[in-house]
ROBA-137344 format. One line per field, with one value per residue (C-alpha): residue number from 0; x, y, z. Coordinates in steps of 0.02 Angstrom, whole numbers, plus 32768, in hexadecimal, padded with zeros to 4 digits. Each point is the difference from the previous one (the first is absolute). Last residue first. Layout:
k <- c(NUM; ...)
c1 <- c(X; ...)
c2 <- c(Y; ...)
c3 <- c(Z; ...)
//
This chain:
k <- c(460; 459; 458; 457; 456; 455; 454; 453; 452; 451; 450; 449; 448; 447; 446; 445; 444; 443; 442; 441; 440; 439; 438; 437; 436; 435; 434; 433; 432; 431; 430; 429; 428; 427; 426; 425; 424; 423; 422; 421; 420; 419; 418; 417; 416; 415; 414; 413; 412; 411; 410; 409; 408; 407; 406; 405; 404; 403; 402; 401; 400; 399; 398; 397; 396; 395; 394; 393; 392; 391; 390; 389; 388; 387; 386; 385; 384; 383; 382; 381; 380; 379; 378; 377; 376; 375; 374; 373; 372; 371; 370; 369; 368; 367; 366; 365; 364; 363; 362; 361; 360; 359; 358; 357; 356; 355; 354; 353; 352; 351; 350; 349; 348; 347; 346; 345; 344; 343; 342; 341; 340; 339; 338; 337; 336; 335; 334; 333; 332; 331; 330; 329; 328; 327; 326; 325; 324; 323; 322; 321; 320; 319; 318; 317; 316; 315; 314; 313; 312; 311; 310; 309; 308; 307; 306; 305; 304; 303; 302; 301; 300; 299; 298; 297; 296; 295; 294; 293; 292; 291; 290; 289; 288; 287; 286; 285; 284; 283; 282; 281; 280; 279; 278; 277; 276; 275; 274; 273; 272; 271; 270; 269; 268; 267; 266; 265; 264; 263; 262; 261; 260; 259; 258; 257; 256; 255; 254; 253; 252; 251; 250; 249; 248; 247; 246; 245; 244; 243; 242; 241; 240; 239; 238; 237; 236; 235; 234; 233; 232; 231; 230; 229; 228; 227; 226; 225; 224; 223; 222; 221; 220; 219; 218; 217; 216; 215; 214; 213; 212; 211; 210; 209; 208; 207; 206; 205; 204; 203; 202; 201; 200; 199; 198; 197; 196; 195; 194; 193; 192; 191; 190; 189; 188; 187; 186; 185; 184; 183; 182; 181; 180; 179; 178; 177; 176; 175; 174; 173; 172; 171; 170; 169; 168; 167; 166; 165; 164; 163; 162; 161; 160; 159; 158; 157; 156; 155; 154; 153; 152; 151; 150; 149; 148; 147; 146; 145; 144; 143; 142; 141; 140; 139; 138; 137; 136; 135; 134; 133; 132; 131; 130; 129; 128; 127; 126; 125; 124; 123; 122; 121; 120; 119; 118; 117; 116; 115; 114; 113; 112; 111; 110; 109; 108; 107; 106; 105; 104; 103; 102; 101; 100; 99; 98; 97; 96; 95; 94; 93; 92; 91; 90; 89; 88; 87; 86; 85; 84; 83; 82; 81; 80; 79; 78; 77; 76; 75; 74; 73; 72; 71; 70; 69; 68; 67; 66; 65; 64; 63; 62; 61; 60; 59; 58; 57; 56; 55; 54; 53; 52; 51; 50; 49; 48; 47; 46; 45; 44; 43; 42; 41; 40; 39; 38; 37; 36; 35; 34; 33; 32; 31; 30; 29; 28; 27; 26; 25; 24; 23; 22; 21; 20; 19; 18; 17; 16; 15; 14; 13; 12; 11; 10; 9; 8; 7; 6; 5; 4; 3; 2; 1; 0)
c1 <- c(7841; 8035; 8029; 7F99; 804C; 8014; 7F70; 8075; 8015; 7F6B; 8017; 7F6C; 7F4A; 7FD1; 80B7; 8063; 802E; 7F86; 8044; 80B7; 7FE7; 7FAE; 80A5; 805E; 7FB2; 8007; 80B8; 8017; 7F9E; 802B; 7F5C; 8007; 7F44; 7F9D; 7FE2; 7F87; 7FFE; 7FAB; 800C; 7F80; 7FF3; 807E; 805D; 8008; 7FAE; 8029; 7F68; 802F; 7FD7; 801C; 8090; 803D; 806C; 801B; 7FC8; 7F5D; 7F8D; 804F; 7F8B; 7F51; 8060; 8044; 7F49; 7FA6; 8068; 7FF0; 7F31; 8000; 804A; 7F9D; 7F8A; 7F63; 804F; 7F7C; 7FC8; 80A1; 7FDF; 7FBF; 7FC4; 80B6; 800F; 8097; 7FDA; 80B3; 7FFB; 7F60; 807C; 8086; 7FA3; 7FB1; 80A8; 8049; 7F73; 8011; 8052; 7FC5; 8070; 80C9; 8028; 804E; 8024; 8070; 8033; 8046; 8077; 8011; 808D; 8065; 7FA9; 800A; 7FE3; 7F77; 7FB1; 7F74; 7FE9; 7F5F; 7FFA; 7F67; 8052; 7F57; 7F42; 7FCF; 7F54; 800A; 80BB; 800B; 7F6C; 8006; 809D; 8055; 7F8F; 803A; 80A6; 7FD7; 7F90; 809B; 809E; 7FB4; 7FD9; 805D; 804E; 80CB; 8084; 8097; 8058; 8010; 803E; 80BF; 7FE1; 7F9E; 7F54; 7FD6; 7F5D; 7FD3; 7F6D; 7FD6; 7F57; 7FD5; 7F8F; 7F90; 7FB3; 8092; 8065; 7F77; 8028; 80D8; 7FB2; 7FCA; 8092; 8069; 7F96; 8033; 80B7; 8002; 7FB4; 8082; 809D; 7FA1; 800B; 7F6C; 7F93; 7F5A; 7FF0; 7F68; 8056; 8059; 7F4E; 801A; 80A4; 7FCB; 7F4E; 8078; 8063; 7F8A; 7FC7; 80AA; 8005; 7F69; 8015; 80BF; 7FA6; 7F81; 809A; 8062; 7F68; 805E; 7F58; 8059; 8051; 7F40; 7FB1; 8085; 7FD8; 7F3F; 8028; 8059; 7F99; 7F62; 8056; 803B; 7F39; 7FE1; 8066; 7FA1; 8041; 7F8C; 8071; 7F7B; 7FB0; 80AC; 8011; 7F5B; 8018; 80A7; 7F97; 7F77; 808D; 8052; 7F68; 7FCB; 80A8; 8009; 7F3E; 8062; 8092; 7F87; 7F86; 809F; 804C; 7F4D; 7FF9; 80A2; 7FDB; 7F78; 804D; 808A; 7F7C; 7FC1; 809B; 802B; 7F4E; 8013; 80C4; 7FBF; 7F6D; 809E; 806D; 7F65; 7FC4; 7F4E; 7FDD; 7F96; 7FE6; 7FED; 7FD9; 8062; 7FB1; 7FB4; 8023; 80D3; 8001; 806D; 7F6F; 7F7D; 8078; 8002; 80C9; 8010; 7F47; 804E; 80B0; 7F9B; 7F87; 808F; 8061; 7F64; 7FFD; 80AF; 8011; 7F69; 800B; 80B3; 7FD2; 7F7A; 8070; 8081; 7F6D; 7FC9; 808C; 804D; 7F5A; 801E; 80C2; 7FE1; 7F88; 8069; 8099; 7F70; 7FE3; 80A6; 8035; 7F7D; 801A; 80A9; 7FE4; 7F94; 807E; 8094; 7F98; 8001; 80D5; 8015; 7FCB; 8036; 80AE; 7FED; 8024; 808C; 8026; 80A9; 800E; 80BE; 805C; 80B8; 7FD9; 7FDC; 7F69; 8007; 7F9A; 7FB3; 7FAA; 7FC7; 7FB3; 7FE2; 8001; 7FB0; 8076; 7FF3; 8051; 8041; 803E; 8001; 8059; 7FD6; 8062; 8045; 8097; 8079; 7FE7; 7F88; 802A; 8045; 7F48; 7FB1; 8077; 7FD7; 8092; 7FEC; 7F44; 8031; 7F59; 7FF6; 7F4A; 7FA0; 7FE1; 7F6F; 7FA9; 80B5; 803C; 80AD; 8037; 80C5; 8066; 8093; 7FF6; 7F3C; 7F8A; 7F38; 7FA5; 7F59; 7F89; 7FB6; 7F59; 7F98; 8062; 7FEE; 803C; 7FB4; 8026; 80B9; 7FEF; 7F90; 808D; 8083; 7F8E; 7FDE; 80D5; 7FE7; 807B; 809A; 8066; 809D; 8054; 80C6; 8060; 805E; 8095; 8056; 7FE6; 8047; 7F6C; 7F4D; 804C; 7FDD; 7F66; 8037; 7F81; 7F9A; 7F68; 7FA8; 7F82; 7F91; 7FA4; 7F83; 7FE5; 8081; 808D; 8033; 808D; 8028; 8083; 8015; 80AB; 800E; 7FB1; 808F; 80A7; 7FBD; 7FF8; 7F9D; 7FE0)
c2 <- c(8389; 80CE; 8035; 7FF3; 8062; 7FB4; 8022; 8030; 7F6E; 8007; 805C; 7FD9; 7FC8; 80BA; 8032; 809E; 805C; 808C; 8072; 7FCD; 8040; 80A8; 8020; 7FBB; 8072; 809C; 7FFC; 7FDA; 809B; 7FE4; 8059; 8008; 8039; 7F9C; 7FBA; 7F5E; 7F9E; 7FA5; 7F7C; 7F96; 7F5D; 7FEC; 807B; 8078; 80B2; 8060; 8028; 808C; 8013; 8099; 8084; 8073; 8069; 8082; 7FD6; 8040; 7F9B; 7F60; 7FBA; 8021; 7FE0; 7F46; 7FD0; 8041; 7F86; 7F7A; 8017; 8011; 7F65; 7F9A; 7FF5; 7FB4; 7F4B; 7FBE; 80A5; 8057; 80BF; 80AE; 8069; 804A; 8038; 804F; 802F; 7FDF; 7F56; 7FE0; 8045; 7F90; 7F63; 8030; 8019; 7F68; 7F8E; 7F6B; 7F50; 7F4E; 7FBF; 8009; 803A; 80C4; 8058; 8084; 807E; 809A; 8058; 80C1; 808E; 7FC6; 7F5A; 7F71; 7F51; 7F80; 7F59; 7F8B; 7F82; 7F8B; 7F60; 7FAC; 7F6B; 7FA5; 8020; 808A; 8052; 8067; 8026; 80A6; 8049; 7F9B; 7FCB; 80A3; 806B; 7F9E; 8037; 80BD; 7FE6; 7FB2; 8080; 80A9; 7FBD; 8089; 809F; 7FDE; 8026; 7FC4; 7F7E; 7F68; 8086; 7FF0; 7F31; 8011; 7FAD; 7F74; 7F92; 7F84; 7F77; 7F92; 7FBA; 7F4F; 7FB9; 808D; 7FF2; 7FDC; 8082; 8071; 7FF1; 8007; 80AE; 803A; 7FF5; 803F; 80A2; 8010; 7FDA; 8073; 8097; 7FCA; 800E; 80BC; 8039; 8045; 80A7; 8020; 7FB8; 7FA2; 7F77; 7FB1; 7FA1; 7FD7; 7FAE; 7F8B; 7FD2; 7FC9; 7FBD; 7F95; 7FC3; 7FD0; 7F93; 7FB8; 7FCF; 7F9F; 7FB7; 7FAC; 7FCA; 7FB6; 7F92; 7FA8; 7FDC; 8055; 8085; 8027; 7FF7; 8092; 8065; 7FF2; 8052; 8087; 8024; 8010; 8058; 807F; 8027; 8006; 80B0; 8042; 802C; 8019; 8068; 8037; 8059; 8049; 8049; 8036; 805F; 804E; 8024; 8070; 804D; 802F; 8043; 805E; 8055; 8029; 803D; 806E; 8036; 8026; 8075; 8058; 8006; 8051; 8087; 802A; 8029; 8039; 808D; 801A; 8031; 8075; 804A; 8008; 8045; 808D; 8027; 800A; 807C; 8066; 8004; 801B; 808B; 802B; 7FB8; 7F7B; 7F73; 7F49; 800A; 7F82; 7F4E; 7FCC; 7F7D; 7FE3; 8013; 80A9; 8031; 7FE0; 8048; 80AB; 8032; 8000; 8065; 808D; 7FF0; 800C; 8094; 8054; 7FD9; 803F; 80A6; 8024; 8012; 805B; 806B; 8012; 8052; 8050; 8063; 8016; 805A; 8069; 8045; 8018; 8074; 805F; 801B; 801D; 8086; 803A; 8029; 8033; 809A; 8021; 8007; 8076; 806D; 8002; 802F; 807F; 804F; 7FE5; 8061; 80B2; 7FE4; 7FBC; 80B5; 806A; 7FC2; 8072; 7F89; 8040; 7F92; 800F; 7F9A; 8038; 800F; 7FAB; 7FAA; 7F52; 8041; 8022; 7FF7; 807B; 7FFB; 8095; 7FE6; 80CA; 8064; 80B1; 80A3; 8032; 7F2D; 7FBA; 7F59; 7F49; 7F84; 7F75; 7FA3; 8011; 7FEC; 8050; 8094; 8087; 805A; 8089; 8000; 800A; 80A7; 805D; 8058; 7F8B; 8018; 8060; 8038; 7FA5; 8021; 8062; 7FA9; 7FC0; 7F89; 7FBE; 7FC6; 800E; 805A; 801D; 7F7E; 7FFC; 7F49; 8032; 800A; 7FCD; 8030; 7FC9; 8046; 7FE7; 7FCD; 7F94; 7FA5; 8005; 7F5D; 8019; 80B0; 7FDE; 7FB0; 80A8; 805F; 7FD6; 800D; 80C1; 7FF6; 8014; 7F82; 8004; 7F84; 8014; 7F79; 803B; 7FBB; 7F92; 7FD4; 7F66; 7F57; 7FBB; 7FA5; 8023; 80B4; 806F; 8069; 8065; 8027; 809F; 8009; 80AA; 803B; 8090; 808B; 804B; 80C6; 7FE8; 7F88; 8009; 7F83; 7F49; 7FA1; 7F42; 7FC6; 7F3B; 7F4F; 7F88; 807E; 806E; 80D1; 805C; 80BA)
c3 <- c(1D17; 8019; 80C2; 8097; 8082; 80A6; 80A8; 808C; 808F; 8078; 80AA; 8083; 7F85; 7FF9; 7FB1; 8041; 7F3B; 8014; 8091; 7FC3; 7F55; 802D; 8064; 7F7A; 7F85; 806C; 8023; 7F2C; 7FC1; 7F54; 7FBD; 7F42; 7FC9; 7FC2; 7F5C; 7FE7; 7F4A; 7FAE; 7F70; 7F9D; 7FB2; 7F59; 7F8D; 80A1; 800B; 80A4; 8075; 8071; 80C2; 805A; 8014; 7F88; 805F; 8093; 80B7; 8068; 7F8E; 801D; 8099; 7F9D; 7F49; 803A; 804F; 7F63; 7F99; 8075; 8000; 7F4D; 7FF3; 804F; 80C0; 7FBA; 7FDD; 7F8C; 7F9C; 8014; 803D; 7FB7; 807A; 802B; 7F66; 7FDC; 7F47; 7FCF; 8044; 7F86; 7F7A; 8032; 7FE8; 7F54; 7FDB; 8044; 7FA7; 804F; 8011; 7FEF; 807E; 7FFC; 808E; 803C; 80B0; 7FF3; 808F; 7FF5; 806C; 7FE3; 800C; 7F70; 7FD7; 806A; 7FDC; 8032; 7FDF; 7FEA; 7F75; 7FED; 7F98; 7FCC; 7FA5; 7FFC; 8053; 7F96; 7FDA; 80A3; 7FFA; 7FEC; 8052; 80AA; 800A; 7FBF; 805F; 8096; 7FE9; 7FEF; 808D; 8063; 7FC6; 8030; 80D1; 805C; 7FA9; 7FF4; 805B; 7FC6; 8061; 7F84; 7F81; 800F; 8000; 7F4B; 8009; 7F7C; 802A; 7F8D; 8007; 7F83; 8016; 7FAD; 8081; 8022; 8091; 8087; 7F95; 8045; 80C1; 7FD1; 7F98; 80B0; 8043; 7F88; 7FF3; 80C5; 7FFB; 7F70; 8069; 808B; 7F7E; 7FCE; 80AD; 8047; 7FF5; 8025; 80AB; 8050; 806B; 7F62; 7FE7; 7F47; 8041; 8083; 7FA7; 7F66; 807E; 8052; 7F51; 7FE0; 80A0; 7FE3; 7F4C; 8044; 8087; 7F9B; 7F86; 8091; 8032; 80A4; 806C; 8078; 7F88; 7FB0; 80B1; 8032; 7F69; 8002; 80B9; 7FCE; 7F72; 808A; 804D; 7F98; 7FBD; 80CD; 7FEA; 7F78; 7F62; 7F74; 7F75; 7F94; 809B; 8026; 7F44; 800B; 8090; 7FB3; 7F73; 805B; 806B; 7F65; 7FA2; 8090; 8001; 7F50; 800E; 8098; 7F95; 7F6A; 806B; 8050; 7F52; 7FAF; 80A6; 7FEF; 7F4A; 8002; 807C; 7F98; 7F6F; 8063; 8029; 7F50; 7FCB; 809E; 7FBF; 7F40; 8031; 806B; 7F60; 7F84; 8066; 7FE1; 80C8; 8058; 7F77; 8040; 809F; 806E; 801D; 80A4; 807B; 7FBB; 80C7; 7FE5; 7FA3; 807E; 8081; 7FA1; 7FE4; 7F57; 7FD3; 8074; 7FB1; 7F52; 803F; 8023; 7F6E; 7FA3; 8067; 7FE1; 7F34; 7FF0; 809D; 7FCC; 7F5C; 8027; 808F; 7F94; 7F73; 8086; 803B; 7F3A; 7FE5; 80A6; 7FD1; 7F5B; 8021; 808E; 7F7D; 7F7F; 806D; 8040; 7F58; 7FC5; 8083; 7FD9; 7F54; 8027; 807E; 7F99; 7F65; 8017; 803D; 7F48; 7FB4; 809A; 7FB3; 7F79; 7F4E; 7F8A; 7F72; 7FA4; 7F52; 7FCD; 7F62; 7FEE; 7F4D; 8043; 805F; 80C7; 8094; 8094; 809A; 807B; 808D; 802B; 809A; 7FF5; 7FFF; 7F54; 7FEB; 8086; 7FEF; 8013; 7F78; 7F90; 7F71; 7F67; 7FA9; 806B; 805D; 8017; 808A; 7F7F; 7FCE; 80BA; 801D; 7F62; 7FC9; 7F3A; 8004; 7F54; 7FAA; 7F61; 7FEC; 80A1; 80B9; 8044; 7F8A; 7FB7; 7F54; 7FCA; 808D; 8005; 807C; 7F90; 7FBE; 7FE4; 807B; 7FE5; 8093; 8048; 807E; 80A4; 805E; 7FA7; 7F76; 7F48; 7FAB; 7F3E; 8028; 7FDE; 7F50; 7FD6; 8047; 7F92; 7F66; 804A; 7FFF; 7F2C; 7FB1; 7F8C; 7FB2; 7FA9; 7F85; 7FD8; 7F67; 7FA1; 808C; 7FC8; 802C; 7F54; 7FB1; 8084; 7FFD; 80A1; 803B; 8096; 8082; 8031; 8084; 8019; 8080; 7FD0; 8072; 7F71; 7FEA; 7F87; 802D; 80B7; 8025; 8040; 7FCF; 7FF8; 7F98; 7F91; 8080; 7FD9; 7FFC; 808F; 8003; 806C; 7FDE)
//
């Protein structure tokens, strides 16, 4: 018998012509805990063996042990025989487990377990049994080993033909000379891959691209040369032109008409300066001498013209973009003052701004809309000019955004609104090249009538 506090005493013994299995346990007081009574339990082993068929195997049996290694319930051996001599029971240690052994001389797997009250679940299996099957099993194996091995083959080699025959056929579409020569476009769909499709459509796009900025750099280009020739054809300055005002100059000192000589003169410079032997940039103290000039012509015209002029010594060397300051000036004359012939009064002048120098020119005239004016400046159109003078404001402004588009800033012309005429003004980048100014300053400053004194400033009446 096996006796445990939690689970009562197992025995087994023959009852009848039954085999019986008996479970007793202690029935004790709910009040005091004291001992009440015994509750016994018996079963019939066939219900033993009806749990144990439900997991018959093959080859083999079952045994049920008890604590003492007597048969409970066994196929091949008789009820409660002792098994205790038997050399695979004593190797039956611990709690369960599995063991080899021989068994009426034939090797055996034999594995066992344990319940809580000390009896043991032994099952005996003939090795033979697993040895039947390591051939068919390995068969098997082998089998679906080079199954999966063919199948996986053919599935890498989709794979990579899928992946690598588009990027094939991409590198070879790359590298065709029409291509390359932005000719022919790429195709626009050559594999199922999203990654590779997206690759082709940002290649082709690339490709537009470079073929868009090369398009725009050479209309840019055009469009330069094609304003830089109008600029020179506006500008009219042939050499017998300087002769001729050379020689209206000398009969205007012999015949002693100071005023005659003083027109002359500033129309010489005007031509002197707008010339500036084709160059872009000049100094901004030269681009004043010029607009200065020409306003000394128009002050001739219009009686009552106030001119100022206000450049800043430290800036009198910037660079600035050649011929801003006259158009702008003439706009004012022409526009501005076209229903006035009193107190017309124009101011130019200039200041720097972080990075930028900015020129003002403002009068008092009849004024415009400044953002009408700005929008049409927005619009860059180079089609649109001043009715009268035909080279305006659109022209400057285009002018400043053709040789400022390689630097950084908001550069252009910008109308500012005044409580009388109008305002504009031209930023440019800050250039303080000072060894280029003078040297662009003493090409233009040698006179065409020998060595004339420097034109003065005309400040406020």
């Amino acid at each position: 018998m096996n006796r445990n506090d939690s689970d009562g005493v197992w025995w087994a013994q023959p009852f009848g012509r039954g085999k019986m299995v008996y479970m007793a346990n202690r029935k004790l007081s709910y009040k005091d805990g004291r001992n009440i009574g015994t509750v016994m339990v018996g079963a019939d082993t066939r219900s033993i063996q009806s749990v144990i068929g439900n997991a018959p195997i093959d080859k083999g049996y079952y045994l049920l042990l008890d604590e003492k290694n007597h048969v409970i319930y066994s196929a091949q051996h008789s009820f409660m025989e002792d098994l205790n001599g038997t050399p695979y029971v004593q190797a039956l240690h611990g709690i369960k487990g599995t063991i080899k052994a021989n068994v009426d001389n034939e090797s055996y797997r034999i594995m066992y377990d344990s319940f809580d009250n000390g009896w043991k679940l032994v099952a005996l299996v003939p090795e033979s049994h697993f040895s039947r099957y390591t051939f068919t099993i390995t068969v098997i194996c082998t089998i679906i080993g080079l199954v999966t091995l063919i199948v996986s083959g053919i599935w890498m080699h989709a794979i990579v033909a899928r992946v690598t025959v588009p990027i094939s056929q991409l590198v070879n579409a790359m590298q065709r000379r029409d291509v390359l020569e932005l000719e022919e476009p790429l195709p626009s769909s050559i594999s199922e891959i999203y990654e590779i499709n997206e690759l082709n459509q940002q290649f082709s796009a690339m490709l537009v691209m470079i073929r868009q900025l090369i398009e725009k750099s050479f209309t840019e280009e055009i469009e330069r040369r094609q304003l830089q020739l109008e600029l020179l054809q506006a500008q009219i300055n042939p050499h017998f032109l300087y002769n001729t005002l050379d020689l209206i100059n000398c009969r205007a000192l012999i015949s002693g008409d100071i005023e005659t000589s003083m027109i002359v003169r500033s129309l010489a410079n005007v031509f002197r300066y707008g010339l500036n032997k084709g160059k872009t940039w000049i100094p901004l103290n030269d681009e004043a001498c010029q607009v200065e000039a020409y306003l000394d012509i128009q002050k001739q015209m219009l009686d009552d013209l106030t001119i100022s002029i206000d450049i800043p010594e430290d800036l009198a060397a910037v660079l600035v973009i050649h011929l801003i300051l006259q158009p702008l000036a003439e706009n004012c004359i022409v526009h501005g003052f076209a229903n006035k012939t009193s107190d017309c009064r124009i101011e130019i002048s200039a200041r720097r701004e972080s990075e930028s120098v900015i020129l003002r020119v403002e009068d008092n005239g009849s004024g415009v809309d400044p953002d009408l004016m700005n929008y049409r400046l927005a619009r860059e159109s180079s089609k649109e000019k001043s009715s009268e003078g035909g080279y305006g404001t659109l022209n400057v402004h285009r002018r400043i955004l053709l040789n400022c588009k390689e630097r950084k800033g908001d550069y252009g012309l910008r109308y500012i609104r005044v409580p009388n005429g109008t305002c504009v003004e031209a930023v440019m980048p800050l250039i303080a090249d000072t060894d280029e100014a003078i040297k662009n300053e003493s090409e233009l400053r040698p006179s065409l009538f020998g060595n004339p004194a420097p034109i003065e400033r005309m400040e406020d009446e």
